[in-house]
N, C-alpha and C positions, 0 to 999 in steps of 0.2 A: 504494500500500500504506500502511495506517494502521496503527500501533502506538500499543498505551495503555499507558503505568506508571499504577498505583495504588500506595500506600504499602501496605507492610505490614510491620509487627513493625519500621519503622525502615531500611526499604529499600524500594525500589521494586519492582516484578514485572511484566513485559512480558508482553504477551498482545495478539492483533490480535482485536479485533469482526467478528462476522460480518458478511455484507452483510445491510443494512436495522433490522437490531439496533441500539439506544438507546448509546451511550456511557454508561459508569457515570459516575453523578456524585463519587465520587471518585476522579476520574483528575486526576495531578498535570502530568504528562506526556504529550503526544503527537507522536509524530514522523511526518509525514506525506512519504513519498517517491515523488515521482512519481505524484501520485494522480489519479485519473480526477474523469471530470467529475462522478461519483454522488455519489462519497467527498466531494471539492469541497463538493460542494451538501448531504450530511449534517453534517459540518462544522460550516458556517454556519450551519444549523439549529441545530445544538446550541449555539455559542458565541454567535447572536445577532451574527455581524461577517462581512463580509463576505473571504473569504480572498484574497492578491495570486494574480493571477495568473504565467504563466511572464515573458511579456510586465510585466509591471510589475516583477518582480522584477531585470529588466535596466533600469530605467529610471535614466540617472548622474543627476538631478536629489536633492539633499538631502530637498525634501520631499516626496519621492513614497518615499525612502529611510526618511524616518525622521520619525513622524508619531504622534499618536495618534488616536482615534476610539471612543465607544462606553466612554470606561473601558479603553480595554484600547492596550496601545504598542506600535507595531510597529517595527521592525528591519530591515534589509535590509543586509546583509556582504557582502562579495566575500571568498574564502577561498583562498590560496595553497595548493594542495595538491599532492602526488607528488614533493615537493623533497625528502622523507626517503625516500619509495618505494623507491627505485633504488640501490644502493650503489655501482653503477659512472660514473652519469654524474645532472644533474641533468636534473626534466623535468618541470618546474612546467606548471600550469595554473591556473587563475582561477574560480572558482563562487560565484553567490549562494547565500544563508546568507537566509531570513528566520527573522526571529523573533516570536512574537506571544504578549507577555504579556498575563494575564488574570487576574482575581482568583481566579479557580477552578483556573487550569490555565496551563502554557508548553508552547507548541505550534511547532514548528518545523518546517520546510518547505524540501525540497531537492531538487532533480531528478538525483542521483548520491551515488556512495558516498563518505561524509565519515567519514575517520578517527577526528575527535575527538566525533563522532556519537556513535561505537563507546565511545569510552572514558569520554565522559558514562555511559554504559549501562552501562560495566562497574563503574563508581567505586559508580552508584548503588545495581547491585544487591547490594551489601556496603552501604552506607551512604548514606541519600538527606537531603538538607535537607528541611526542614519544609515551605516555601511557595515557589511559584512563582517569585518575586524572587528566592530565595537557588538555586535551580536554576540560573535565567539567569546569576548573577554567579558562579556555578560552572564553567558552560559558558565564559562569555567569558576566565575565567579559564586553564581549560585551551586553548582558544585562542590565547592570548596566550603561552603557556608552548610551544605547540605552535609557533609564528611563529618567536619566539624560539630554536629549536632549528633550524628553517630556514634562519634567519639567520646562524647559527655554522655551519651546514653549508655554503653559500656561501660565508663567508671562511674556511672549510679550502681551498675549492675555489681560491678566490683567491692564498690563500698556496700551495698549489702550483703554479699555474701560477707564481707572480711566483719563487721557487725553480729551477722547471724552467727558465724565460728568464735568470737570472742567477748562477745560481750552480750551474754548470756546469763544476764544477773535477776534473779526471781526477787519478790517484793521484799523477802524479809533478810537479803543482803547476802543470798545464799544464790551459788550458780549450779547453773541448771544444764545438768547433763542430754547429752543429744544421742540418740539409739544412732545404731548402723544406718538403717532406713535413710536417715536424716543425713548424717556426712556421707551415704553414697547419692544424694540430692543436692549436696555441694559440691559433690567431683564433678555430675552430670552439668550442672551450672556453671564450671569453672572451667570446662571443655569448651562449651555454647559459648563463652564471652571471648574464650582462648581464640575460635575458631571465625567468631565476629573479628575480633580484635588485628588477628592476622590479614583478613580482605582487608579491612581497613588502612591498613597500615598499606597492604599492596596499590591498597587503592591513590593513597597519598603519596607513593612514590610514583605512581605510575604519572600522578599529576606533574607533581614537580618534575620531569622529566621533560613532560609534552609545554610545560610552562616555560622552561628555560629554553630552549628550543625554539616557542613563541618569540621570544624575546630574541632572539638571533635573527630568526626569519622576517621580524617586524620591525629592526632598531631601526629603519628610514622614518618610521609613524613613532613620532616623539609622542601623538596622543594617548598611546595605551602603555608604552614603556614601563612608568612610573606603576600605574596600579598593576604590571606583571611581574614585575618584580618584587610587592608587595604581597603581593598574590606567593612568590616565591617562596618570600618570607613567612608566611603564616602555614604552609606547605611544608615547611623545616620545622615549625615549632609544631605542629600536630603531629608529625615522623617523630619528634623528640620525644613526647608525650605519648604518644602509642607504645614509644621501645621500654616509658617509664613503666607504663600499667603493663605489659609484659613483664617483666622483672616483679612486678607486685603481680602476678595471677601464680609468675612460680613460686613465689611464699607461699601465697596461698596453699596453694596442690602441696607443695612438703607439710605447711601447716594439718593441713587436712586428714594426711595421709599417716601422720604423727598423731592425730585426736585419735583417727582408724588404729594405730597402734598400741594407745593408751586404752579406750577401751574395750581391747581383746584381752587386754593385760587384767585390765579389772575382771574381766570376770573370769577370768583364769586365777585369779587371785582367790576371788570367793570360793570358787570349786577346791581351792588349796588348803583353804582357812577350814570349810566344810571336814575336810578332811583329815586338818590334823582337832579340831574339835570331837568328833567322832569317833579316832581311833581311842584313846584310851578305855570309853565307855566301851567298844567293840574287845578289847583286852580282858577285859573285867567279866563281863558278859563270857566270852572263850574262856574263861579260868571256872567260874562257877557252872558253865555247861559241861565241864570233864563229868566223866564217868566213874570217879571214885570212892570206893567203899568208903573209906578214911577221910573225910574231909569236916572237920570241925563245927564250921557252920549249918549241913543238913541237919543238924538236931537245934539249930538253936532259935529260937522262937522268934526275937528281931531279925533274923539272917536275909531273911529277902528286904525291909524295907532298909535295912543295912548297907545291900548290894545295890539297892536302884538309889539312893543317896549317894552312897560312893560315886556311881557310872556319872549321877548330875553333876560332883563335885569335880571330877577328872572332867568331863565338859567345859565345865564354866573354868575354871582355873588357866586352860590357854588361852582361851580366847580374852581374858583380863591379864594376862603375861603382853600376847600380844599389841593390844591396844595401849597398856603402860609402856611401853620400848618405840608406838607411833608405827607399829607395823599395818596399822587399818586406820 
């Protein structure tokens, strides 16, 4: 499917060509989504350049990314997207982004529904830039704004789980133990943000990449220099920031996986304590269960409540050994 903007009155106006129909020649804009192989080939016809294919568009090589040809620059992004979608849980994925400017027109090309697509299109139809260049550094802009909101959405996610694993404090000043169930629902959430966190971060390099690049390709246009290089900037400091909350998600996971170890231990502990409590009365018990003629107490009138006093006293006795030494 092809979409055209033309300007008008100061805004753009969406409208798709029929098939076989001429593209206007003032068209500022076109978004081309998942288009066949006709659209493809009317395209190139029109623009004199050959369009990437789906295949090239995945290709991680810089200069097959980011290249010019013909007068015109092409672009090739990876885009973190559905990390804002969801308000319950994160669930990023990863899509190329091409971009191909042209003296006449920016033409964008994508094989699925991209948010900031949408809001390009909304901004413009209330108010459009003039030329091609200031579209694209409009687009990358809200891009980068869009990343950006990504990235704060992940370390909300971050700061809640690192809250949920330690600061676990019940009303009466006492902390509150979390079952398995619970810290393997912190691993699983600590994968999800891992696994966001990393598009994201691809996604911000891939920007700064095709940004500076911009900025080579465009330093005749002192117009957009400045805000792409600022653009640059803010591209470095979310890269910095991404690599920080990675470094804090692997605390996390050792933390986690440390609570996981702590309590296995506990109750590997009780089953311990269970057991040296136990034994004695089990002792006692096995001495008065023999089978001997000769044993003192079968005649003696106390001798049983004798024997089950005893087996309480040998009970309680380690377990008060223990807890006086801080062993529970």
């Amino acid at each position: 499917m092809i979409t055209v903007h033309t300007p008008s009155e100061g805004r753009l106006v969406a409208h798709q060509p029929e098939a076989g129909a001429d593209f206007p020649p003032s068209m500022l804009w076109v978004d081309m989504v998942s288009p066949t192989v006709a659209e493809d080939a009317a395209m190139e016809a029109a623009l004199g350049l050959e369009i990437p294919s789906r295949d090239d568009m995945a290709e991680i090589e810089t200069s097959s990314r980011l290249y010019t040809e013909n007068g015109a620059i092409f672009l090739t992004i990876s885009l973190a997207t559905g990390i804002l979608r969801n308000k319950d849980e994160l669930a990023a994925e990863l899509h190329p982004l091409a971009l191909i400017l042209t003296p006449q027109a920016l033409v964008t090309l994508r094989y699925t529904d991209i948010t900031v697509i949408d809001r390009l299109g909304a901004q413009c139809s209330r108010a459009a830039p003039a030329t091609p260049s200031a579209l694209l550094v409009l687009l990358l802009d809200i891009i980068v704004d869009r990343l950006a909101d990504s990235i704060e959405r992940i370390a909300a996610e971050i700061d809640a789980i690192n809250r949920q694993a330690f600061r676990r404090i019940m009303p009466k000043g006492r902390q509150q133990r979390l079952s398995n169930l619970a810290l393997q629902s912190l691993l699983q959430r600590l994968g999800t943000a891992q696994d966001a966190l990393s598009k994201a971060r691809e996604s911000a390099v891939s920007l700064a990449r095709a940004s500076s690049f911009l900025v080579l390709s465009l330093r005749k246009d002192a117009n957009h220099s400045g805000q792409l290089k600022s653009m640059t900037r803010d591209l470095a400091s979310l890269t910095d920031h991404a690599s920080y909350l990675g470094n804090t998600i692997t605390f996390l996971l050792d933390t986690t996986l440390g609570l996981i170890n702590i309590e296995q231990n506990a109750v590997l502990k009780i089953f311990s304590v269970f057991a040296v409590v136990f034994l004695p009365p089990t002792m006692i018990a096995g001495i008065y269960g023999m089978n001997f003629e000769r044993m003192p107490e079968l005649g003696w009138q106390l001798g049983y409540p004798m024997a089950l006093l005893l087996m309480l006293l040998s009970a309680i006795l380690p377990y008060v050994i223990a807890r006086w030494r801080g062993w529970l």
